[in-house]
mmCIF file of the N, C-alpha and C atoms, coordinates in Angstrom:
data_MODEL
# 
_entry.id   MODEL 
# 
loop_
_atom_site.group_PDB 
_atom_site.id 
_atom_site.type_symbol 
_atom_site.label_atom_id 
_atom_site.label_alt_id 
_atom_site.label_comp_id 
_atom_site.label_asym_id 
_atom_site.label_entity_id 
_atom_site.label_seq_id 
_atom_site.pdbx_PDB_ins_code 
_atom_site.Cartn_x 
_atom_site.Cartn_y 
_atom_site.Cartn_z 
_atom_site.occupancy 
_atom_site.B_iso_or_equiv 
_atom_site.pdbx_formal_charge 
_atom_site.auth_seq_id 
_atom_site.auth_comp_id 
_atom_site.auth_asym_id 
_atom_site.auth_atom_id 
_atom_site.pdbx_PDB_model_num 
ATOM 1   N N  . UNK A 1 1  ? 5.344  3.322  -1.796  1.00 0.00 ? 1  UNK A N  1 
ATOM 2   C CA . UNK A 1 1  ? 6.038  3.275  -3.052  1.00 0.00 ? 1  UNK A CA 1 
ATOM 3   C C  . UNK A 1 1  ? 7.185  4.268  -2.941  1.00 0.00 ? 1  UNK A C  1 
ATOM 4   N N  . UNK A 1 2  ? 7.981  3.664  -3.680  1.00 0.00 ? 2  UNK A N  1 
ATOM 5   C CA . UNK A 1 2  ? 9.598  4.891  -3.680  1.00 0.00 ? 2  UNK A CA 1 
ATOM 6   C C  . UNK A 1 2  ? 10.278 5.234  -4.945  1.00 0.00 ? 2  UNK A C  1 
ATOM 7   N N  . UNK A 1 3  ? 10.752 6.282  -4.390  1.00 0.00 ? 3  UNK A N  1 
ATOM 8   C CA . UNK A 1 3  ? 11.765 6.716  -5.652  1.00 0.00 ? 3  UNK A CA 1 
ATOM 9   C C  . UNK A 1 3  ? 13.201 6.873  -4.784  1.00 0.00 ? 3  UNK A C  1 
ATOM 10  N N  . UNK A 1 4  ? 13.848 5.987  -5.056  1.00 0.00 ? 4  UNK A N  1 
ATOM 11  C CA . UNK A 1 4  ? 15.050 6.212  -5.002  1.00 0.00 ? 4  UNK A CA 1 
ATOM 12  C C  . UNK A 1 4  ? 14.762 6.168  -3.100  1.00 0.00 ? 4  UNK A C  1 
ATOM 13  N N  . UNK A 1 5  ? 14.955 7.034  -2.012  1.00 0.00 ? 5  UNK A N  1 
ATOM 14  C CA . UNK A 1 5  ? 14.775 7.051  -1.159  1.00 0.00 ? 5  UNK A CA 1 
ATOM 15  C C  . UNK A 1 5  ? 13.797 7.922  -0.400  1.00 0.00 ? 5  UNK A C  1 
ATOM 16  N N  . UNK A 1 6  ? 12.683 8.506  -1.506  1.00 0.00 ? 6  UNK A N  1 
ATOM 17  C CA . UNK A 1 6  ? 11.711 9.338  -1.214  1.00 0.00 ? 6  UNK A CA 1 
ATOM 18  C C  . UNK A 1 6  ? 10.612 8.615  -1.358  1.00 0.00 ? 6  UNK A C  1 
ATOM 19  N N  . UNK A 1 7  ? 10.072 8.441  -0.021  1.00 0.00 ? 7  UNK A N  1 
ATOM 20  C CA . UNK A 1 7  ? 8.602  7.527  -0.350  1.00 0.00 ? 7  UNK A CA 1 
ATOM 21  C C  . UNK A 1 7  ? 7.315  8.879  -1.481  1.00 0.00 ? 7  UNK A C  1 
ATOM 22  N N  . UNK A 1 8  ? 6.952  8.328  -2.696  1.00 0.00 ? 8  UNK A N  1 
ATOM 23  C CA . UNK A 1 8  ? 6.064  8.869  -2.919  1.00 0.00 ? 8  UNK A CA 1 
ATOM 24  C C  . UNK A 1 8  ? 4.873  8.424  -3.309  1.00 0.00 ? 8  UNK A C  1 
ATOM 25  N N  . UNK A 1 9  ? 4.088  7.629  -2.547  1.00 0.00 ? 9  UNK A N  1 
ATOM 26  C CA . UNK A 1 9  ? 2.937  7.393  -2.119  1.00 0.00 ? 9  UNK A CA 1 
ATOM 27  C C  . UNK A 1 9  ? 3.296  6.199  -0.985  1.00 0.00 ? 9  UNK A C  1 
ATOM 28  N N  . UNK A 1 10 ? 1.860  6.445  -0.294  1.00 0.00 ? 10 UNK A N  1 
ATOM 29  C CA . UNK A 1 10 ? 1.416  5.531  1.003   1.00 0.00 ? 10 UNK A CA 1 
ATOM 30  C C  . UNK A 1 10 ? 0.349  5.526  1.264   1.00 0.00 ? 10 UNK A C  1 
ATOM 31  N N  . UNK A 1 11 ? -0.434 4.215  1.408   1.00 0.00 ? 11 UNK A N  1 
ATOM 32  C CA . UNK A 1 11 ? -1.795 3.666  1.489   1.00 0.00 ? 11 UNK A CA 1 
ATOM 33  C C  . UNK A 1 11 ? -1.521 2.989  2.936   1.00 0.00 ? 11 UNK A C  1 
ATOM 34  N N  . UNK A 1 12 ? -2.799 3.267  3.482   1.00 0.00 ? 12 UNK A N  1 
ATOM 35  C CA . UNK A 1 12 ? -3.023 2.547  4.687   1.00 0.00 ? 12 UNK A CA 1 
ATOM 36  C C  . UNK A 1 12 ? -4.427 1.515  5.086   1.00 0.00 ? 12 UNK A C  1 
ATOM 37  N N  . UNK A 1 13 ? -3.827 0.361  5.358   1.00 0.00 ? 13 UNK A N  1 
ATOM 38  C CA . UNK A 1 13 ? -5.516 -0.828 5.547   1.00 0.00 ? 13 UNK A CA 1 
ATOM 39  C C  . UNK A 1 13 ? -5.364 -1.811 5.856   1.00 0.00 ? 13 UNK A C  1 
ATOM 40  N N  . UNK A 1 14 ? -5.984 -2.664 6.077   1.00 0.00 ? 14 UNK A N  1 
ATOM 41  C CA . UNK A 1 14 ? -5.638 -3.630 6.926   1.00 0.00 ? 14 UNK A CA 1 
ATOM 42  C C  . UNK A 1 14 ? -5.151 -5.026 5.979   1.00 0.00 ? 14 UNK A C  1 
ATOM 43  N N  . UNK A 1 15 ? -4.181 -5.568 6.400   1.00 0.00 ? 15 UNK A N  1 
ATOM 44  C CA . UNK A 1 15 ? -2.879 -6.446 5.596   1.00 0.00 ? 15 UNK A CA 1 
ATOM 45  C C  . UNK A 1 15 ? -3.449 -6.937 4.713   1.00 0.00 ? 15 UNK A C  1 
ATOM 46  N N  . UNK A 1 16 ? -4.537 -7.664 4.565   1.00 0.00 ? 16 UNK A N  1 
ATOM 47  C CA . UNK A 1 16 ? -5.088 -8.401 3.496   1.00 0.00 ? 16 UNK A CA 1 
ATOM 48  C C  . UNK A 1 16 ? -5.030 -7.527 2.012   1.00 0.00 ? 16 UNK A C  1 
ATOM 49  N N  . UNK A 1 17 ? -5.597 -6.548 2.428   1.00 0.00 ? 17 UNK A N  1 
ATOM 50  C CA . UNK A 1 17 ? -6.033 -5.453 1.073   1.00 0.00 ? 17 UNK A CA 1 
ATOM 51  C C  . UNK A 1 17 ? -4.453 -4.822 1.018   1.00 0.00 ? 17 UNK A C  1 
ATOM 52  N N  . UNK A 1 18 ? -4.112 -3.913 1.862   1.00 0.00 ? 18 UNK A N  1 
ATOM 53  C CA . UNK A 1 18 ? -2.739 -3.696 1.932   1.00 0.00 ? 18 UNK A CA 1 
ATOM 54  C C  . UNK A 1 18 ? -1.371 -4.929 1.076   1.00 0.00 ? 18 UNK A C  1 
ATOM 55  N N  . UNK A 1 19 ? -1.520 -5.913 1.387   1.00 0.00 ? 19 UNK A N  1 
ATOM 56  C CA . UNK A 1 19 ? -0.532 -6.732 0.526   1.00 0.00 ? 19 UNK A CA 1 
ATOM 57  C C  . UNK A 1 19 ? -1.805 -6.943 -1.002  1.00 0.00 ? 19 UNK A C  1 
ATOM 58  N N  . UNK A 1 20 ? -2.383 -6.333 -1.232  1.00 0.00 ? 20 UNK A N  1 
ATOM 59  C CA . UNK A 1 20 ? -3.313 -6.406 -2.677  1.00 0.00 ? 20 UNK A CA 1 
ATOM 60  C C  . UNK A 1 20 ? -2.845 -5.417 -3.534  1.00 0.00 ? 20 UNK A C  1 
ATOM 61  N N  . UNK A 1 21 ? -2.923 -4.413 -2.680  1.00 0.00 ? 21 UNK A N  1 
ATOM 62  C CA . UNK A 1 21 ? -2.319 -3.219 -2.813  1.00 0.00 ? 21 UNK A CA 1 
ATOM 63  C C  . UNK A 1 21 ? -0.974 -3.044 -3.578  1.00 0.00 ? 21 UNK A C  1 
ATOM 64  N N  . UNK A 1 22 ? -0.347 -3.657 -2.644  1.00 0.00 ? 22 UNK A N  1 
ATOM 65  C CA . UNK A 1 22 ? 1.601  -3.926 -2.924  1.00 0.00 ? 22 UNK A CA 1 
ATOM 66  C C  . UNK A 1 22 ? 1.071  -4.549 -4.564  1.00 0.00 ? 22 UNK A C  1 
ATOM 67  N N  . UNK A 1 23 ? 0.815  -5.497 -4.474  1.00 0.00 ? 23 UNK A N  1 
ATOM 68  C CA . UNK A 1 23 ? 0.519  -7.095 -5.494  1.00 0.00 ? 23 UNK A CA 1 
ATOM 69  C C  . UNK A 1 23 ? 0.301  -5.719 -6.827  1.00 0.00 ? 23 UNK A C  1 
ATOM 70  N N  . UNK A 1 24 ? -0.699 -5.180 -6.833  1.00 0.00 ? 24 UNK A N  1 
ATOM 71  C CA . UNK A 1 24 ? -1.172 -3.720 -7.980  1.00 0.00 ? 24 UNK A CA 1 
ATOM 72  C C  . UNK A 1 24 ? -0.042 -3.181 -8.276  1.00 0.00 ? 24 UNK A C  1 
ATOM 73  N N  . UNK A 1 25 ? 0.361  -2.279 -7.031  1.00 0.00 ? 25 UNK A N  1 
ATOM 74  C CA . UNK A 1 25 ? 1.867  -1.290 -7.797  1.00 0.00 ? 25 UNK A CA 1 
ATOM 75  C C  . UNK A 1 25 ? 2.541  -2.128 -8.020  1.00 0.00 ? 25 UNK A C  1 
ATOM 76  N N  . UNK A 1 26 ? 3.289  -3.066 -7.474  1.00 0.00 ? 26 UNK A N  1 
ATOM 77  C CA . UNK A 1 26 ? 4.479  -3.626 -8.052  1.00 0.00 ? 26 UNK A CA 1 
ATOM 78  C C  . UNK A 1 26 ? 3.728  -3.964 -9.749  1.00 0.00 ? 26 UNK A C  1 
ATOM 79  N N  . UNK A 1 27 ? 2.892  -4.674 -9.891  1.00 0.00 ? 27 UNK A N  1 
ATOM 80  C CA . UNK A 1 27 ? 2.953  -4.513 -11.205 1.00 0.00 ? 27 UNK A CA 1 
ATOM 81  C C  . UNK A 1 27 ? 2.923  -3.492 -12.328 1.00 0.00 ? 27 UNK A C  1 
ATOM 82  N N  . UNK A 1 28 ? 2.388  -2.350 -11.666 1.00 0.00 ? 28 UNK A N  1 
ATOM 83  C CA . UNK A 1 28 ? 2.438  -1.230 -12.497 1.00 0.00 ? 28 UNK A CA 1 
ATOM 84  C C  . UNK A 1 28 ? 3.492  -0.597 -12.116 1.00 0.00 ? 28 UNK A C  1 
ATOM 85  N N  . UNK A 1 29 ? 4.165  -0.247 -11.567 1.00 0.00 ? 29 UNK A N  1 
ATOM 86  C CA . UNK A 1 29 ? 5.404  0.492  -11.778 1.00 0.00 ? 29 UNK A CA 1 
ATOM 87  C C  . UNK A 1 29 ? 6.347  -0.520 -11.180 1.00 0.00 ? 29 UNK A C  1 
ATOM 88  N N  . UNK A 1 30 ? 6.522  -1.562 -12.184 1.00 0.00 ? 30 UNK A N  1 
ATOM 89  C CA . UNK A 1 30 ? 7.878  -2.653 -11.714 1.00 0.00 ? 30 UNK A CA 1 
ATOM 90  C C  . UNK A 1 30 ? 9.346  -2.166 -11.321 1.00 0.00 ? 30 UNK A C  1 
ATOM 91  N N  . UNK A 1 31 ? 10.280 -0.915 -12.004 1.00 0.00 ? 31 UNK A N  1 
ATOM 92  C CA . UNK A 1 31 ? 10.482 -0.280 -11.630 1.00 0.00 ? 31 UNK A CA 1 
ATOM 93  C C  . UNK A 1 31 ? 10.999 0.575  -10.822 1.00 0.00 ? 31 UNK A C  1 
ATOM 94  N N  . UNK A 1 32 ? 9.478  0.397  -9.823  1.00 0.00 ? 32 UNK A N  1 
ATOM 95  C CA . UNK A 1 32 ? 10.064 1.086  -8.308  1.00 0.00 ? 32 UNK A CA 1 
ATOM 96  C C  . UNK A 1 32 ? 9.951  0.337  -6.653  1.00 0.00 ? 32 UNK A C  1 
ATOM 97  N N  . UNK A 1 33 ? 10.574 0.844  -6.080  1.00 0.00 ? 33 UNK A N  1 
ATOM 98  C CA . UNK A 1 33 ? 10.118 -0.694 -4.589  1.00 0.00 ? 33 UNK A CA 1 
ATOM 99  C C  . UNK A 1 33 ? 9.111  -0.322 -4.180  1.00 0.00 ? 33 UNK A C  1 
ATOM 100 N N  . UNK A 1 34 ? 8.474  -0.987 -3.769  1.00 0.00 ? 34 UNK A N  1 
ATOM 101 C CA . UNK A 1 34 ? 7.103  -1.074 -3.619  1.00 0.00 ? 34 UNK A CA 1 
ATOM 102 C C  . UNK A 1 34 ? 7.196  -2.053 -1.766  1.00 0.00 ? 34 UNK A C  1 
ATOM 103 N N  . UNK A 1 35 ? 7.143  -1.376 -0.698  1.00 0.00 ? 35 UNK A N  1 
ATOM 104 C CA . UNK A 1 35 ? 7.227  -2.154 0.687   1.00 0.00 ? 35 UNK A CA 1 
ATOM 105 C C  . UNK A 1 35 ? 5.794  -1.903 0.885   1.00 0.00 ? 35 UNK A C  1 
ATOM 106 N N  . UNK A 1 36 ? 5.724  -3.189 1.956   1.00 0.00 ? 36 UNK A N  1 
ATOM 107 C CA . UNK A 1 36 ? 4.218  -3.573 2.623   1.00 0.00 ? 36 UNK A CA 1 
ATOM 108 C C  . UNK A 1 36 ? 4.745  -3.787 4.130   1.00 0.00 ? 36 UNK A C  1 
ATOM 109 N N  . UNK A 1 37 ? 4.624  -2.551 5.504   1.00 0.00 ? 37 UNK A N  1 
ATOM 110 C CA . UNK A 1 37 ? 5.317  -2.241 6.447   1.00 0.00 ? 37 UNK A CA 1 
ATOM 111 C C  . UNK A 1 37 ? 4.190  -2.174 7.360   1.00 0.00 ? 37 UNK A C  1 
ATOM 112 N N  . UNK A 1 38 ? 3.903  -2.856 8.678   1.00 0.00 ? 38 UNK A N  1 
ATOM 113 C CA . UNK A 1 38 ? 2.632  -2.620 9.797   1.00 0.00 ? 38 UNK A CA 1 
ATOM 114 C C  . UNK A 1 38 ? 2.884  -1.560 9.844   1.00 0.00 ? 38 UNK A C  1 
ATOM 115 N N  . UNK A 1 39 ? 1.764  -0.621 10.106  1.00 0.00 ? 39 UNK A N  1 
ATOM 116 C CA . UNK A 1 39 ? 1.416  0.667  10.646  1.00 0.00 ? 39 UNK A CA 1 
ATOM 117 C C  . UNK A 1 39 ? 1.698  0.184  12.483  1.00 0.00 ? 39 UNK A C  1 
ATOM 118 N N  . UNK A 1 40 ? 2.804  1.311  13.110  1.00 0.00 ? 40 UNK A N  1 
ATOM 119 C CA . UNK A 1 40 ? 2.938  1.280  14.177  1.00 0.00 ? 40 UNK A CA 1 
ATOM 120 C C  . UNK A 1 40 ? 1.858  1.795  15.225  1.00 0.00 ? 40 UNK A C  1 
ATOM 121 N N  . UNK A 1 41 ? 1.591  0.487  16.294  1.00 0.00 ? 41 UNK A N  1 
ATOM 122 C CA . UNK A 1 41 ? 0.589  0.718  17.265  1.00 0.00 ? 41 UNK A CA 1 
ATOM 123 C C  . UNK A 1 41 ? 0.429  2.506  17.892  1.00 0.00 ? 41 UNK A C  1 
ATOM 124 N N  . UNK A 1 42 ? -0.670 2.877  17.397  1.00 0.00 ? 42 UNK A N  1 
ATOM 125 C CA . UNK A 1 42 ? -1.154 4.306  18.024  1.00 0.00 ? 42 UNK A CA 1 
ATOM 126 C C  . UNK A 1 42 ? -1.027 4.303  19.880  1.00 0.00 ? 42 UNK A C  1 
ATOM 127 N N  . UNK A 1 43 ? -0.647 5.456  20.334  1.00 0.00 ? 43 UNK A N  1 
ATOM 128 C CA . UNK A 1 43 ? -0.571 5.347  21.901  1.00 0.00 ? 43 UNK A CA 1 
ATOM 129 C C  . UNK A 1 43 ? -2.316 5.522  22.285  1.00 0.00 ? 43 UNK A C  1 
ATOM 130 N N  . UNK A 1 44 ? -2.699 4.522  23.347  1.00 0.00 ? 44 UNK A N  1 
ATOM 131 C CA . UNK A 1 44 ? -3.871 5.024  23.662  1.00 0.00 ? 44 UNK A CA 1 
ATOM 132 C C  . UNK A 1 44 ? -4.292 6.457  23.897  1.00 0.00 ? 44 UNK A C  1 
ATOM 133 N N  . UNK A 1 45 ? -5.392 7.052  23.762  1.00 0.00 ? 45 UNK A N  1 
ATOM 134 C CA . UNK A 1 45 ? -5.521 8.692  23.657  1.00 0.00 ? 45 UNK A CA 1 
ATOM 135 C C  . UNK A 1 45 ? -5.719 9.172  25.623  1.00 0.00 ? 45 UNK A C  1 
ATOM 136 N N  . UNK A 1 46 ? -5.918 7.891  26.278  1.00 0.00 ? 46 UNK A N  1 
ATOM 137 C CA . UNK A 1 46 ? -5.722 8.159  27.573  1.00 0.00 ? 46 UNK A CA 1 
ATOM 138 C C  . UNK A 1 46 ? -4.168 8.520  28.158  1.00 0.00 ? 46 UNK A C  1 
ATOM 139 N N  . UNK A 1 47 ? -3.276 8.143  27.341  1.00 0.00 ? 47 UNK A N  1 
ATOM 140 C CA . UNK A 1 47 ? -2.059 8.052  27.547  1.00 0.00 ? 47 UNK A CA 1 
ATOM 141 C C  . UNK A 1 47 ? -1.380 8.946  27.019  1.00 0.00 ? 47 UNK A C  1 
ATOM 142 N N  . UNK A 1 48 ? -2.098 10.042 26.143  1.00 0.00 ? 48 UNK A N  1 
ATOM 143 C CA . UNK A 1 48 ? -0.778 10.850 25.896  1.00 0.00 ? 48 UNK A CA 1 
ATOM 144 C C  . UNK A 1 48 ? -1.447 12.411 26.475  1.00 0.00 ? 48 UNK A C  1 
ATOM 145 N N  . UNK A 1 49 ? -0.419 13.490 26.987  1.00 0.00 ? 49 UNK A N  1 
ATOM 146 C CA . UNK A 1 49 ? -1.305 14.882 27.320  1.00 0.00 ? 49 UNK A CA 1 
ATOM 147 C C  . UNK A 1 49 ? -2.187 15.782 26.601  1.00 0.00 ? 49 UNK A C  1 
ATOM 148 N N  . UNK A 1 50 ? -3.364 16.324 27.247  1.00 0.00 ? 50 UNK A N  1 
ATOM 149 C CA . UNK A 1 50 ? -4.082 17.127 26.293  1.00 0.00 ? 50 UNK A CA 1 
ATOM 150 C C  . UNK A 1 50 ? -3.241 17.908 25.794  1.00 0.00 ? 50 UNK A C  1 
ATOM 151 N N  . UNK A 1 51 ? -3.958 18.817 24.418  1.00 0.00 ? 51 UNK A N  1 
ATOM 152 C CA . UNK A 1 51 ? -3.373 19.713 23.449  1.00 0.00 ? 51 UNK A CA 1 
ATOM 153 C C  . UNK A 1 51 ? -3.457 20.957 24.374  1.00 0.00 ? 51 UNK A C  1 
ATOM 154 N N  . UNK A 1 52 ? -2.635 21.518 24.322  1.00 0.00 ? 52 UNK A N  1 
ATOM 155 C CA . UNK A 1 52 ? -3.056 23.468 24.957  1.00 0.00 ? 52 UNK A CA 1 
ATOM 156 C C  . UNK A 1 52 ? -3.393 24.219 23.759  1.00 0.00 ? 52 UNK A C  1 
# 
Protein backbone atom coordinates (compact mmCIF):
# COMPACT_ATOMS: atom_id res chain seq x y z
CA UNK A 1 0.00 0.00 0.00
CA UNK A 2 1.23 3.70 -0.72
CA UNK A 3 1.21 7.07 0.02
CA UNK A 4 2.17 9.09 -2.52
CA UNK A 5 5.62 7.27 -3.12
CA UNK A 6 6.19 5.82 0.37
CA UNK A 7 5.14 2.28 0.60
CA UNK A 8 3.31 2.12 3.98
CA UNK A 9 2.39 -1.27 4.48
CA UNK A 10 3.45 -4.73 2.93
CA UNK A 11 2.04 -8.18 3.31
CA UNK A 12 3.65 -11.17 2.10
CA UNK A 13 1.84 -14.84 0.83
CA UNK A 14 1.30 -16.71 -1.62
CA UNK A 15 -0.74 -15.00 -4.82
CA UNK A 16 -4.01 -16.41 -4.18
CA UNK A 17 -4.45 -14.79 -0.62
CA UNK A 18 -2.03 -11.99 -1.61
CA UNK A 19 -4.38 -10.75 -4.61
CA UNK A 20 -7.34 -11.17 -1.59
CA UNK A 21 -5.40 -9.10 0.17
CA UNK A 22 -5.01 -6.29 -2.62
CA UNK A 23 -9.10 -7.06 -3.36
CA UNK A 24 -9.51 -5.82 0.96
CA UNK A 25 -7.29 -2.62 0.85
CA UNK A 26 -8.24 -1.37 -2.29
CA UNK A 27 -11.58 -1.32 -0.91
CA UNK A 28 -10.84 0.21 2.23
CA UNK A 29 -8.62 2.81 1.46
CA UNK A 30 -9.81 3.47 -2.30
CA UNK A 31 -7.80 6.36 -2.16
CA UNK A 32 -4.49 4.90 -2.10
CA UNK A 33 -2.56 2.39 -4.74
CA UNK A 34 -2.69 -0.58 -3.57
CA UNK A 35 0.12 -3.06 -5.96
CA UNK A 36 0.15 -6.91 -5.89
CA UNK A 37 4.18 -7.46 -6.93
CA UNK A 38 6.00 -11.36 -6.81
CA UNK A 39 8.28 -11.45 -4.01
CA UNK A 40 11.76 -11.81 -5.72
CA UNK A 41 13.34 -15.39 -5.83
CA UNK A 42 15.60 -15.73 -2.47
CA UNK A 43 19.39 -16.82 -3.44
CA UNK A 44 19.85 -20.38 -2.35
CA UNK A 45 21.57 -20.24 1.29
CA UNK A 46 24.31 -22.56 -0.37
CA UNK A 47 25.05 -19.75 -2.61
CA UNK A 48 25.64 -16.85 -0.76
CA UNK A 49 28.95 -16.41 1.97
CA UNK A 50 28.80 -17.17 5.60
CA UNK A 51 28.19 -14.20 8.06
CA UNK A 52 31.60 -13.25 10.05
Amino acid sequence: MWFGVTAIADYIAPQEQAEQYQDAMARRFGGLRITNEPFPDLPKTSDTPPLN
